[in-house]
N, C-alpha and C positions, 0 to 999 in steps of 0.2 A: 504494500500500500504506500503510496506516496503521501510525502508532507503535501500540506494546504501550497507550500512556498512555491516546491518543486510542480505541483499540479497549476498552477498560476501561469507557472512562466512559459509549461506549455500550453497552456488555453492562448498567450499571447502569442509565441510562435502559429499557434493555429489563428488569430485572429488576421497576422501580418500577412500570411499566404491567403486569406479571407479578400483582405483588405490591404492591398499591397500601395494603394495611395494615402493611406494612413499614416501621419508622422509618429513617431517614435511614444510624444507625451500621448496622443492619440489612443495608441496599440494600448501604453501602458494604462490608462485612467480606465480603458473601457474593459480590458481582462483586472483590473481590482474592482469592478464597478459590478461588474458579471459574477467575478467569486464571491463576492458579498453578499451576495440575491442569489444563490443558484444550489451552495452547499446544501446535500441531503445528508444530515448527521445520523440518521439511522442507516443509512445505506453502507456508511461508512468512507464512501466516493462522492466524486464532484456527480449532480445533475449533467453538468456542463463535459466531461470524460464521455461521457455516454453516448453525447447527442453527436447527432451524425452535422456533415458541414450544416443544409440549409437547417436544421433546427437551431444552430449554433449562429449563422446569421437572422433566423427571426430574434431568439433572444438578446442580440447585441442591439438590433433596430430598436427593440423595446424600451432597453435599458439608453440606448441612444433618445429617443423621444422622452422619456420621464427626465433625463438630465436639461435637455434644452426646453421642455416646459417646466423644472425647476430654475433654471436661467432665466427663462422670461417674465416669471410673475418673481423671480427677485429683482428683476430690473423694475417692473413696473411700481412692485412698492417701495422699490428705492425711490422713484420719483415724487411719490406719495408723498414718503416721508421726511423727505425735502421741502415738498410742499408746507408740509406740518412745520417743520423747524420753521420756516420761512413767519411762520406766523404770530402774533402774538399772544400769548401765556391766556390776557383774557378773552378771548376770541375762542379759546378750545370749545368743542360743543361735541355731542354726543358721537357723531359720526367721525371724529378725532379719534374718539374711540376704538372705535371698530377699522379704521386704518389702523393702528395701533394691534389691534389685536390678527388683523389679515398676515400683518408683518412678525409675526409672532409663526404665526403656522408656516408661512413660507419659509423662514428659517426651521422650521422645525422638518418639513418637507425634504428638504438643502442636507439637513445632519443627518435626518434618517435613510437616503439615496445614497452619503461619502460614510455612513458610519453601519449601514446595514438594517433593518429592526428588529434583530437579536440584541444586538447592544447597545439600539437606543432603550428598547423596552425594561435592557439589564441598570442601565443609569437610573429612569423614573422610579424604580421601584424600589 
């Protein structure tokens, strides 16, 4: 059985022959992005060993779409939140609020996509 380490780095070699226009940071974010999400701990093996190429690029597309729609609503409450600084203290009103808390969950979306939700769920509790 291989380490998680050694099973990584050929999910990445297998991603580069996938995705041979891929840069380097590319290859590497999206096989730790993929191991994150894909480990079967009872199995003992990666999900990802298993799967054959196109299962292995449906699941990169996937994990590719939830990072760049984590990217876009962190940009767009970044703008928000800009806005909000922009403003003055007494001026805050309810819906301050709830920007405020949108920005809360997209961060939390962001840690749970780079950190996994084994170990985000292991943090909160």
């Amino acid at each position: 059985m291989r380490s998680q380490l050694q099973s990584t780095i050929v999910l990445i070699e297998r991603l580069a022959q996938l995705y041979p226009h891929y840069g380097q940071s590319e290859l590497l974010r999206m096989g730790l992005l993929l191991s994150l999400h894909q480990t079967d701990e009872s199995a003992g093996e990666s999900a990802l060993e298993r799967a054959n190429d196109d299962e292995l690029s449906l699941l990169s597309q996937k994990v590719s779409l939830q990072l760049s729609a984590a990217g876009d609503q962190h940009a767009a409450v970044a703008d928000e939140l800009d806005s909000l600084a922009a403003t003055s203290p007494c001026d805050f009103s309810p819906a301050h609020v709830f920007t405020l808390v949108r920005a809360i969950k997209v961060q939390s979306q962001v840690l749970n996509l780079y950190l996994g939700p084994a170990e985000v769920n292991a943090k909160t509790t």
